[in-house]
TORKOL-4160 file (C-alpha; in steps of 0.2 Angstrom, whole numbers, padded with zeros to 4 digits, m for minus):
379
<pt num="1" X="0894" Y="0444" Z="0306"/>
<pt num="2" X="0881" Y="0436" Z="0319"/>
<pt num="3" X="0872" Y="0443" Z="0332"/>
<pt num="4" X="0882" Y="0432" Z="0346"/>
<pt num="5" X="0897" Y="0439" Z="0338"/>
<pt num="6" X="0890" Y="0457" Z="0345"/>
<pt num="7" X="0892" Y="0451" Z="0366"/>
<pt num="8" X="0873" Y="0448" Z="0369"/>
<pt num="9" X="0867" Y="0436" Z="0380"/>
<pt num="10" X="0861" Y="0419" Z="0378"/>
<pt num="11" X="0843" Y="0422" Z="0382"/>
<pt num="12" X="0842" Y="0440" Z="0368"/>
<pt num="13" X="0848" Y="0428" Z="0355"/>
<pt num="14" X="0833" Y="0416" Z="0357"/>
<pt num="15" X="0824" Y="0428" Z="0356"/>
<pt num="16" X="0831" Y="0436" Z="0340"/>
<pt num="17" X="0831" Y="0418" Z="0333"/>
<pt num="18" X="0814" Y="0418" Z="0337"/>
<pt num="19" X="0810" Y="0435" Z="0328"/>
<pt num="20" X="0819" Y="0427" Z="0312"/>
<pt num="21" X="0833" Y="0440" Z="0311"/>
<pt num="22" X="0845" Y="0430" Z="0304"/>
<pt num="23" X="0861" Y="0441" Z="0304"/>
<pt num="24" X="0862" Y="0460" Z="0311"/>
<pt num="25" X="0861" Y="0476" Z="0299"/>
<pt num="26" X="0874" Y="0486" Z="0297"/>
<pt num="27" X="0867" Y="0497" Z="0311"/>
<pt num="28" X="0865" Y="0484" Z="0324"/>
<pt num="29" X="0885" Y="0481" Z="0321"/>
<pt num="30" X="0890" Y="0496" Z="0329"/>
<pt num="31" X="0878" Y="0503" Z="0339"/>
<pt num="32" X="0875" Y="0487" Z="0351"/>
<pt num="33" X="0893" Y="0485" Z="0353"/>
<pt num="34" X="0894" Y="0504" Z="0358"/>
<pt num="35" X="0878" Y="0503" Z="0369"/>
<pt num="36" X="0883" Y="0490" Z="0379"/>
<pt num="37" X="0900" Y="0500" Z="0383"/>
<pt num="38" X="0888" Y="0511" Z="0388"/>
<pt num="39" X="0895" Y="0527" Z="0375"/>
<pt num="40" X="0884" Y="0540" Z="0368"/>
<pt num="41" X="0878" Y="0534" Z="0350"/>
<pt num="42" X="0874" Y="0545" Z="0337"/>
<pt num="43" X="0864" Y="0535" Z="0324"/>
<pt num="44" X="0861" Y="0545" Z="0307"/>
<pt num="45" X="0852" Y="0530" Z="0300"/>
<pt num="46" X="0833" Y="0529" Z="0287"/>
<pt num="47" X="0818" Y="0522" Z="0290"/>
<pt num="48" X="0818" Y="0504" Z="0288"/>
<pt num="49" X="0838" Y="0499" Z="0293"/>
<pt num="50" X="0837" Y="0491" Z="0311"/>
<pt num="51" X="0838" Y="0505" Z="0322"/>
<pt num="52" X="0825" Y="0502" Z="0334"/>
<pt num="53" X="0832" Y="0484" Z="0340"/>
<pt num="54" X="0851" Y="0493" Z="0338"/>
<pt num="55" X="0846" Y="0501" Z="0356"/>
<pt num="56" X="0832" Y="0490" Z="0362"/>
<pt num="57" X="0845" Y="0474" Z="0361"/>
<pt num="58" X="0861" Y="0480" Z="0373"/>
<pt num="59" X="0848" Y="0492" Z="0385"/>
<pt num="60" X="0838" Y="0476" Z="0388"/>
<pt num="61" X="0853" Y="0466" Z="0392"/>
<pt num="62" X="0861" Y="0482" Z="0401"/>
<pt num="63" X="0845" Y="0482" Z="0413"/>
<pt num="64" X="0843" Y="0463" Z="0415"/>
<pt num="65" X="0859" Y="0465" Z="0429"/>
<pt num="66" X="0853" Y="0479" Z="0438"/>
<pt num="67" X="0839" Y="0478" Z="0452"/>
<pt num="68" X="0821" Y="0484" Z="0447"/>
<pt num="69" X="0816" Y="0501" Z="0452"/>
<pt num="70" X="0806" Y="0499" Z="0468"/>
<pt num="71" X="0798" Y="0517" Z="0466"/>
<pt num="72" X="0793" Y="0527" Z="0450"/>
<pt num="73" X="0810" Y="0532" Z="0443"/>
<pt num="74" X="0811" Y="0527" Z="0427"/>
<pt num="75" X="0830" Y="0520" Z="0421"/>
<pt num="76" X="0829" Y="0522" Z="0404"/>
<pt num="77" X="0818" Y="0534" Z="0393"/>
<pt num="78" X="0816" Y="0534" Z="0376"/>
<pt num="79" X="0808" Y="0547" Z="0367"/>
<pt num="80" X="0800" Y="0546" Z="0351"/>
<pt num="81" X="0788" Y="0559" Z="0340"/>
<pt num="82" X="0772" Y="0548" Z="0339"/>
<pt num="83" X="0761" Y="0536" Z="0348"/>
<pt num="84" X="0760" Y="0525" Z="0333"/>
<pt num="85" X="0781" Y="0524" Z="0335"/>
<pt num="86" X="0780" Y="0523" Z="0353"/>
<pt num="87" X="0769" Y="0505" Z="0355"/>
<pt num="88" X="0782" Y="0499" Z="0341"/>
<pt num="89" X="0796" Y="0501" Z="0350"/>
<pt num="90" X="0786" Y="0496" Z="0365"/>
<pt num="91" X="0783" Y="0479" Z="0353"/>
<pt num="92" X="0799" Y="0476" Z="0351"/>
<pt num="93" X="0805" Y="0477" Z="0368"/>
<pt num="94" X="0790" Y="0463" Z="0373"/>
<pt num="95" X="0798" Y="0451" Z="0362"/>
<pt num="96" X="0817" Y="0453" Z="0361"/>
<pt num="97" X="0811" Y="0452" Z="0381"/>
<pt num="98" X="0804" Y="0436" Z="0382"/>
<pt num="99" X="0816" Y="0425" Z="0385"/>
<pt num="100" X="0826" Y="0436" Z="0397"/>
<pt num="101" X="0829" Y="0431" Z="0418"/>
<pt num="102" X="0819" Y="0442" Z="0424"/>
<pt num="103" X="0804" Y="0451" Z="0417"/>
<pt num="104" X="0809" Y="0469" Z="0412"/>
<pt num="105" X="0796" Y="0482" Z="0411"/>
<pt num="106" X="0792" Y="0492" Z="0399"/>
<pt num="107" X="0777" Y="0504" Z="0395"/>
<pt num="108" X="0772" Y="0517" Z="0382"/>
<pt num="109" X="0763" Y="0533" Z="0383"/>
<pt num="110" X="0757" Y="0544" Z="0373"/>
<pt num="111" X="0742" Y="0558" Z="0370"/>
<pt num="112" X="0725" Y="0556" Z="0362"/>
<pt num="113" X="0721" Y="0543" Z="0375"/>
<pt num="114" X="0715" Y="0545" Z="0394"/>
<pt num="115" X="0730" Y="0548" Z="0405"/>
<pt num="116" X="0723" Y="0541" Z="0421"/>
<pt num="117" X="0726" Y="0521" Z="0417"/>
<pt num="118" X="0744" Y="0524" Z="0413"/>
<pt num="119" X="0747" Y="0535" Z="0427"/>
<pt num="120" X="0741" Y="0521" Z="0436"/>
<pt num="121" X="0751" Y="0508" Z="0429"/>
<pt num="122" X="0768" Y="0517" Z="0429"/>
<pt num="123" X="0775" Y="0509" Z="0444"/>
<pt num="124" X="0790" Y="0498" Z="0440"/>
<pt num="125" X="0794" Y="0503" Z="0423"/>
<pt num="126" X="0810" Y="0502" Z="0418"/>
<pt num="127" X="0808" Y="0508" Z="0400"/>
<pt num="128" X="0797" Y="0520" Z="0397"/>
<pt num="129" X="0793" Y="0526" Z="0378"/>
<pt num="130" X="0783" Y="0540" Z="0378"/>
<pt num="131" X="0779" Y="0555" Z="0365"/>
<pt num="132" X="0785" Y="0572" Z="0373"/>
<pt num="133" X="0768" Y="0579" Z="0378"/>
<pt num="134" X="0762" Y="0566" Z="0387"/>
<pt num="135" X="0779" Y="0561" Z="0396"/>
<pt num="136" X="0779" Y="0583" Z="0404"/>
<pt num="137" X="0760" Y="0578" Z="0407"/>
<pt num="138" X="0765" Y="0565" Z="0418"/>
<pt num="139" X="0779" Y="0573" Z="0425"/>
<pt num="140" X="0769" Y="0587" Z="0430"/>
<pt num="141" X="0758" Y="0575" Z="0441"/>
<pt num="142" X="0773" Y="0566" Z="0449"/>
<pt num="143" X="0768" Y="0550" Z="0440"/>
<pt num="144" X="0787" Y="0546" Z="0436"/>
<pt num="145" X="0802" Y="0552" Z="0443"/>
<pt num="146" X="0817" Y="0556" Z="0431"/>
<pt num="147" X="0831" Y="0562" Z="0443"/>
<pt num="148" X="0839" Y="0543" Z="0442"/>
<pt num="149" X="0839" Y="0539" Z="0423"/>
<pt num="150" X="0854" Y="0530" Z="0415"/>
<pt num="151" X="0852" Y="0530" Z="0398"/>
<pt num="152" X="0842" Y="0541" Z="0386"/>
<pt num="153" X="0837" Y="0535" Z="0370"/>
<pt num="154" X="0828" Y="0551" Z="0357"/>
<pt num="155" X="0823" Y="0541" Z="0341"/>
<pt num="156" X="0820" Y="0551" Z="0325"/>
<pt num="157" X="0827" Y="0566" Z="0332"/>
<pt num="158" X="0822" Y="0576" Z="0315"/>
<pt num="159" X="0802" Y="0572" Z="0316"/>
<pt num="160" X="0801" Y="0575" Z="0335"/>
<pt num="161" X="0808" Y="0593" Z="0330"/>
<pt num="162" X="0800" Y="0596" Z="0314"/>
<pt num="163" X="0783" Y="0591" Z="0323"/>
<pt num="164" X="0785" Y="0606" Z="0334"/>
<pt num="165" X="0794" Y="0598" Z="0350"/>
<pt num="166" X="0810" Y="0608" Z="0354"/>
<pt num="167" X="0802" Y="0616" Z="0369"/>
<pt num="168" X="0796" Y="0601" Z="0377"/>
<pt num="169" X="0814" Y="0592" Z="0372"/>
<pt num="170" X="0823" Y="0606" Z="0381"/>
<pt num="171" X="0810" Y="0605" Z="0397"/>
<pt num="172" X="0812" Y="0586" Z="0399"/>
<pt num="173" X="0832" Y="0588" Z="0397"/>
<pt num="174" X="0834" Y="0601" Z="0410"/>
<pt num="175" X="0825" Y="0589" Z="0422"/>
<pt num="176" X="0837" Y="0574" Z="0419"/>
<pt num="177" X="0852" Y="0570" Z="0428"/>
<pt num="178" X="0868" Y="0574" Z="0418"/>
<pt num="179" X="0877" Y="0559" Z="0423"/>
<pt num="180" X="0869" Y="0549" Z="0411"/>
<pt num="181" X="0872" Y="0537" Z="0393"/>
<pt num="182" X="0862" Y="0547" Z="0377"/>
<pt num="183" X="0857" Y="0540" Z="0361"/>
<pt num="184" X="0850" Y="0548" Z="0347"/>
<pt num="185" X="0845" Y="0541" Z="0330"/>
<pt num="186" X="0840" Y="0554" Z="0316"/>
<pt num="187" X="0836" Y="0550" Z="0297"/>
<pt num="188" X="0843" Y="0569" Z="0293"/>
<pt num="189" X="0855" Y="0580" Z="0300"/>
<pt num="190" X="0847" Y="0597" Z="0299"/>
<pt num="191" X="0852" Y="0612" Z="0309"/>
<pt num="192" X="0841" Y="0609" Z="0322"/>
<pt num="193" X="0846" Y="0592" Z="0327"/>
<pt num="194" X="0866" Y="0597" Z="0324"/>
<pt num="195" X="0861" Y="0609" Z="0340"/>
<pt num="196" X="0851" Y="0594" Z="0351"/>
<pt num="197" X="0867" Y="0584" Z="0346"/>
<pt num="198" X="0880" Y="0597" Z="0353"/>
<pt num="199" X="0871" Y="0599" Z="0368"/>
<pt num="200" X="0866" Y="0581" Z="0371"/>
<pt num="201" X="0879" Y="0570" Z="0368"/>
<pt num="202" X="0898" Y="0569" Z="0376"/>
<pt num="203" X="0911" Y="0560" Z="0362"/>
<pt num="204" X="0898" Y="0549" Z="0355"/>
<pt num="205" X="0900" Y="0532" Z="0343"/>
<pt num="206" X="0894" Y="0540" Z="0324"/>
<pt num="207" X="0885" Y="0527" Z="0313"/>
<pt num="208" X="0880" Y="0533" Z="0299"/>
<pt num="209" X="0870" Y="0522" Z="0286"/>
<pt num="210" X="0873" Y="0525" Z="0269"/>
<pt num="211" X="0860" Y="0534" Z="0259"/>
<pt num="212" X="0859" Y="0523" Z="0246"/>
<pt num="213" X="0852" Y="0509" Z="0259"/>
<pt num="214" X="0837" Y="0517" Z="0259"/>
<pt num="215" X="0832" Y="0513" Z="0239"/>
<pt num="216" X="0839" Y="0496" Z="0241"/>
<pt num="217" X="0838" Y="0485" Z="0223"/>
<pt num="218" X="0827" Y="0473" Z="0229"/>
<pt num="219" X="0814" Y="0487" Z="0228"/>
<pt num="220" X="0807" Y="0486" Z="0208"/>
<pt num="221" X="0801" Y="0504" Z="0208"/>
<pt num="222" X="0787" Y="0507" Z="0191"/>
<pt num="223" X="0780" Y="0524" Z="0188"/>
<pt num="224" X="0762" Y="0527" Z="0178"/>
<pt num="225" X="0759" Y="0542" Z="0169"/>
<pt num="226" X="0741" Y="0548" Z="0170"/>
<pt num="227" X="0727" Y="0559" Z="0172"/>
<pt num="228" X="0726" Y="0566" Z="0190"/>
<pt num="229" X="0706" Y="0561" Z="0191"/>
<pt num="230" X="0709" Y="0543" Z="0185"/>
<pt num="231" X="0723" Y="0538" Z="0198"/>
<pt num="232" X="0706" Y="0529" Z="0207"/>
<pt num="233" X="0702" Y="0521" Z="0194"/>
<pt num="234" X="0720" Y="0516" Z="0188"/>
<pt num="235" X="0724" Y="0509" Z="0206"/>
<pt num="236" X="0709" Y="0499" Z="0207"/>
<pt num="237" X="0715" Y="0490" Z="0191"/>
<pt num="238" X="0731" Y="0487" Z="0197"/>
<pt num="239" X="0728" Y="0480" Z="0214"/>
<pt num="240" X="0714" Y="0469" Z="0206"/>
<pt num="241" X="0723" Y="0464" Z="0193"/>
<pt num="242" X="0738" Y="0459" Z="0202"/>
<pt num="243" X="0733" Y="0453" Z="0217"/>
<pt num="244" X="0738" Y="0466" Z="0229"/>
<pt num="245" X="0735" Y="0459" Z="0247"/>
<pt num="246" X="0745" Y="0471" Z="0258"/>
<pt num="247" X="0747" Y="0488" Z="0248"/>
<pt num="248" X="0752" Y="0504" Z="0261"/>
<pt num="249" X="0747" Y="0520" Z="0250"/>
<pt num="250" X="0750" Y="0537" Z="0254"/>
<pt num="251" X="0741" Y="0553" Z="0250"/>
<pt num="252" X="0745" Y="0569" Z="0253"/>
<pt num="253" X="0731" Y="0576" Z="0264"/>
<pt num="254" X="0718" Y="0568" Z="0276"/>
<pt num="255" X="0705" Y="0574" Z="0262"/>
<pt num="256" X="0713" Y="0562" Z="0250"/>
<pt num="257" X="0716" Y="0548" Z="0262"/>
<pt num="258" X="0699" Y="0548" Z="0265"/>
<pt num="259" X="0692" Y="0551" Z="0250"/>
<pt num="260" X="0705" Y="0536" Z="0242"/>
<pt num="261" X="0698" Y="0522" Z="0255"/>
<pt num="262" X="0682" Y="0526" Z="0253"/>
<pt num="263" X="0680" Y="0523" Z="0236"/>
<pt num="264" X="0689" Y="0507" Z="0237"/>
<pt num="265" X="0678" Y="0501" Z="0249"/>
<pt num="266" X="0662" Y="0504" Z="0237"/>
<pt num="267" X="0672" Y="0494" Z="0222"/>
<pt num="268" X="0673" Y="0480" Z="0234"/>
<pt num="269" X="0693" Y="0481" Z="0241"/>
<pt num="270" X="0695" Y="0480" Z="0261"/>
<pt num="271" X="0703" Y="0499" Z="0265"/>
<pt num="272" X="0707" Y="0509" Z="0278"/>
<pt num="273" X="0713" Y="0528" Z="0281"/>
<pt num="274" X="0727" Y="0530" Z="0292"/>
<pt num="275" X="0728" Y="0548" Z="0297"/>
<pt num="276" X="0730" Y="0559" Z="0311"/>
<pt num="277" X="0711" Y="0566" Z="0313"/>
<pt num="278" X="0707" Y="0548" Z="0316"/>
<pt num="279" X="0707" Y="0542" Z="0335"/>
<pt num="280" X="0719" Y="0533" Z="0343"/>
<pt num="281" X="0709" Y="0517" Z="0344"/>
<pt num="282" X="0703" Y="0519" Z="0326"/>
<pt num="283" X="0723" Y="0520" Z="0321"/>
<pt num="284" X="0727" Y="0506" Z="0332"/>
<pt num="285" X="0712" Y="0495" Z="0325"/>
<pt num="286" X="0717" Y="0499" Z="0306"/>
<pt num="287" X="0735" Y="0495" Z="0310"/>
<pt num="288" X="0731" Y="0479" Z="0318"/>
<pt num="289" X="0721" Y="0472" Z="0303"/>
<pt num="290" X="0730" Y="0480" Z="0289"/>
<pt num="291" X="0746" Y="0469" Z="0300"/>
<pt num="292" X="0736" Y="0455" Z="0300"/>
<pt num="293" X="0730" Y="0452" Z="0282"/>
<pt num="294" X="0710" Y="0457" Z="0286"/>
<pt num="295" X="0711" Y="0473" Z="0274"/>
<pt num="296" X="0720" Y="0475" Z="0259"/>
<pt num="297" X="0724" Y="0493" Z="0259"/>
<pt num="298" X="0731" Y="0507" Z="0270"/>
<pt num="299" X="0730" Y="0524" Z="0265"/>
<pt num="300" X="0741" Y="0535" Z="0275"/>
<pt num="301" X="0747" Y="0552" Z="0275"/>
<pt num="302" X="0766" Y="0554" Z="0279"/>
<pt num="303" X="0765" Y="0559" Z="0298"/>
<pt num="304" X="0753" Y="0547" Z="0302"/>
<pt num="305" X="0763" Y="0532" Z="0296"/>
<pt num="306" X="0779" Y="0536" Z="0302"/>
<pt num="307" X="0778" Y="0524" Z="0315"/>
<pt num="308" X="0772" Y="0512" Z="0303"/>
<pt num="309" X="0784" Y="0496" Z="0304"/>
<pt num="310" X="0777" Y="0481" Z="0295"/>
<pt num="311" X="0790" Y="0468" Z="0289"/>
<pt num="312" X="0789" Y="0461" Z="0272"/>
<pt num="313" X="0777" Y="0474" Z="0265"/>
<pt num="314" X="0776" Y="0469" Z="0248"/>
<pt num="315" X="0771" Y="0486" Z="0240"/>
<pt num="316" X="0770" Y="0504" Z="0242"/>
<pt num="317" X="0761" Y="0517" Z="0231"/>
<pt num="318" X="0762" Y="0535" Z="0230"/>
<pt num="319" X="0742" Y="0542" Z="0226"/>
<pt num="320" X="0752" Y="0558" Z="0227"/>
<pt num="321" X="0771" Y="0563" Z="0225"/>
<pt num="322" X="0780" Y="0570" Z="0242"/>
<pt num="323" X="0786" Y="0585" Z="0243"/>
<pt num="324" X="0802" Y="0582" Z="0246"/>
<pt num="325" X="0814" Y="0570" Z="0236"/>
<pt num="326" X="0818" Y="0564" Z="0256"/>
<pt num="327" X="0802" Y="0559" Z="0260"/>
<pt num="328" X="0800" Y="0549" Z="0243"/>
<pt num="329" X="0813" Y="0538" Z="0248"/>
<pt num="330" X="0806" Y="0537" Z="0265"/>
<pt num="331" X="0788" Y="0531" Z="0259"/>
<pt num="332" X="0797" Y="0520" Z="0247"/>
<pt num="333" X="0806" Y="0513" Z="0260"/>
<pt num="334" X="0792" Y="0505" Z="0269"/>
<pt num="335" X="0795" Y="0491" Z="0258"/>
<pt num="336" X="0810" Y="0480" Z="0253"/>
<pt num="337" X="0815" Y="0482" Z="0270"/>
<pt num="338" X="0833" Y="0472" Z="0273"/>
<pt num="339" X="0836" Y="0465" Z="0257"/>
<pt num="340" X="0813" Y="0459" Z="0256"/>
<pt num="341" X="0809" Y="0462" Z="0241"/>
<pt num="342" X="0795" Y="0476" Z="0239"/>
<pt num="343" X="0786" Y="0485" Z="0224"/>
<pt num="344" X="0785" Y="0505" Z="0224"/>
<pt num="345" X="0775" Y="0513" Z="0214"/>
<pt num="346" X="0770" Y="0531" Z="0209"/>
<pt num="347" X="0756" Y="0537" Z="0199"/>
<pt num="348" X="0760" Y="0553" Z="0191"/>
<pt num="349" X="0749" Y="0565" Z="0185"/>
<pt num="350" X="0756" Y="0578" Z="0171"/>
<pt num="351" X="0757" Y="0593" Z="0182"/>
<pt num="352" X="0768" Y="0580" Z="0195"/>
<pt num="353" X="0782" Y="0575" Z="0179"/>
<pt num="354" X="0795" Y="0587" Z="0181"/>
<pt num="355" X="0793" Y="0587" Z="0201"/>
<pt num="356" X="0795" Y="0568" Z="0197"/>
<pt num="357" X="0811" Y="0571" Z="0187"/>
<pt num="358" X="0818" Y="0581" Z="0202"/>
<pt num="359" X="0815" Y="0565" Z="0213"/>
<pt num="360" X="0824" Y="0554" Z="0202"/>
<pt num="361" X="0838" Y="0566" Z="0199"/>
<pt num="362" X="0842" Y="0568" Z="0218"/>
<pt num="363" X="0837" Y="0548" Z="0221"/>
<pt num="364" X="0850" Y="0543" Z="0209"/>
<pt num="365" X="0840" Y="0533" Z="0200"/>
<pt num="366" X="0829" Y="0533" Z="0186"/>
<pt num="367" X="0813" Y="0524" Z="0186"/>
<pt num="368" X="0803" Y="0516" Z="0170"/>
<pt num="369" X="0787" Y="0526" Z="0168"/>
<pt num="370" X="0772" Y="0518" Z="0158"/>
<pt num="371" X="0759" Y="0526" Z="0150"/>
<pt num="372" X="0742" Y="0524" Z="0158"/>
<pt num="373" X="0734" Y="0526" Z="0141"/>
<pt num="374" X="0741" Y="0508" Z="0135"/>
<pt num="375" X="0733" Y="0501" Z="0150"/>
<pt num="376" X="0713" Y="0494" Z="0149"/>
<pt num="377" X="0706" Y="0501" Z="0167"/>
<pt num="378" X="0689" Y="0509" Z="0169"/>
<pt num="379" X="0684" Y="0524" Z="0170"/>
């Protein structure tokens, strides 16, 4: 299957060429396809399977025909849980873009930054990403106009509502038109998204990705048993000794994020926290070099890196287990991504072994686990 095999247009599949996406995921095979017949798309589809150029590809070439908005109404909106996923996706349009007729705009917006220079800068857009606070902010000043929006995109349906947004979901839908396309991408199907689901969409398209895409077998997943006070020490060692260059790790608290780069940093290896106490420039800084080579190590905590989307990622480790089995498999995730080989690893303290058993159990995979005793790292 190709790309050009999907109907997009000359000028989208330079680009893509461009990108170096050599043949679409299994997402991309039926979502653009549906989007460009202009359906409603249910997408239940992980981290790390292709789902934001699945909508960003067909809307782009659905826009490119149509005249530019001449006021502040916004065609297409896509919603998203964080500012970090929100100047991805706003990434991604710029590029698959860049070959296209005409220029299509596209802007995102988000909180934790001054609201003035967007407002200011809104005029013209035709795809706006924005986090749902901002987006009523700016609603609320008559910035944008929504009452002529053709398609609605809400990506990662299950963070936006674990993270507390249902109320400003339901106040942005009720000022939308209801003549409208809707798509909505979800890694989970809790209770709470079955309801945004039956009251969103009209007969959509379902894709749903296999579970077991997530762990694909490119990742070579290694476990290490050992004392909770020497995982520093241990993770040291190992990204010393094997030449680590791009390692995302992920604590569970802001605390240990901290605590965890900083104590790299005095043994001489580039880090950076990643977390959401940190300000929007600070993320966006650490992003930029940790993407770029200039430090070595990312230490995140899982709702700061969700928007975290760095291709090729060589290796992932878990400072500290999840909670969940779901969110293992999403960390671990962040590598291997489309058949790239990656590395996860998870260091295990005693008290984490059975939760760790649990993990594998419901992952359906057993991974090796070494003894940190056998290993010569200091103290």
């Amino acid at each position: 299957m190709s790309f050009k095999s999907l109907g997009l247009s000359e000028s989208l599949l330079e680009a893509i060429q461009k990108a170096k996406y050599e043949s679409p995921y299994p997402i991309q095979i039926q979502a653009i396809p549906a989007i460009l017949q202009q359906k409603d798309v249910l997408g239940i589809a992980p981290t790390g399977s292709g789902k934001t150029a699945s909508y960003v590809l067909p809307i782009l070439q659905i826009l490119v025909g149509k005249e530019k908005p001449k006021d502040r109404s916004v065609p297409v909106l896509v919603i998203v849980p964080t500012r970090e996923l929100a100047a991805q996706v706003q990434e991604v349009v710029k590029m698959f873009g860049e070959y296209l007729p005409r220029r299509i705009k596209t802007m995102a917006v988000f909180g934790g930054v001054s609201i003035n220079p967007q407002m200011m800068n809104l005029h013209g857009t035709e795809i706006l990403v924005a986090t749902p606070g901002r987006l009523l902010d700016l609603l609320s000043r008559n910035s944008i106009q929504l009452d002529k929006l053709q398609v609605l995109v809400l990506d990662e349906a299950d963070k936006v509502l674990n993270l507390g947004f249902k109320l400003e979901v339901d106040e942005i839908l009720s000022r939308l038109p209801k003549k409208r396309q809707n798509v909505l991408f979800s890694a989970t199907m809790e209770s709470s998204v079955e309801e945004l689901i039956d009251k969103l969409l009209h007969h959509p398209v379902k894709i749903e990705v296999d579970q077991e895409k997530v762990t694909p077998e490119e990742i070579d997943q290694t476990a290490y048993l050992v004392p909770k006070e020497y995982k520093g020490p241990l993770l040291r060692h190992l990204i010393q000794e094997g030449n680590w260059q791009q390692v995302l790790v992920f604590a569970s608290s802001i605390r240990t994020a901290d605590n965890v780069a900083n104590k790299l940093k005095k043994h001489g290896i580039e880090a950076m926290a990643f977390h959401g106490d940190k300000s929007q420039g600070a993320r966006t800084d650490a992003l930029v070099k940790f993407k770029a080579g200039k430090i070595r190590v990312l230490v995140a905590t899982d709702l700061a890196a969700r928007g975290i989307d760095i291709k090729l990622l060589p290796y992932v480790v878990n400072y500290e287990l999840p909670r969940s089995p779901k969110d293992y498999i999403h960390r671990i995730g962040r590598t291997g991504r489309a058949g790239a080989a990656g590395e996860a690893i998870s260091l295990v303290s005693e008290e984490e072994e059975h939760h760790f058993k649990v993990i594998q159990k419901k992952m359906g995979r057993w991974v090796e686990m070494v003894d940190a005793k056998n290993i010569p790292f200091k103290i």
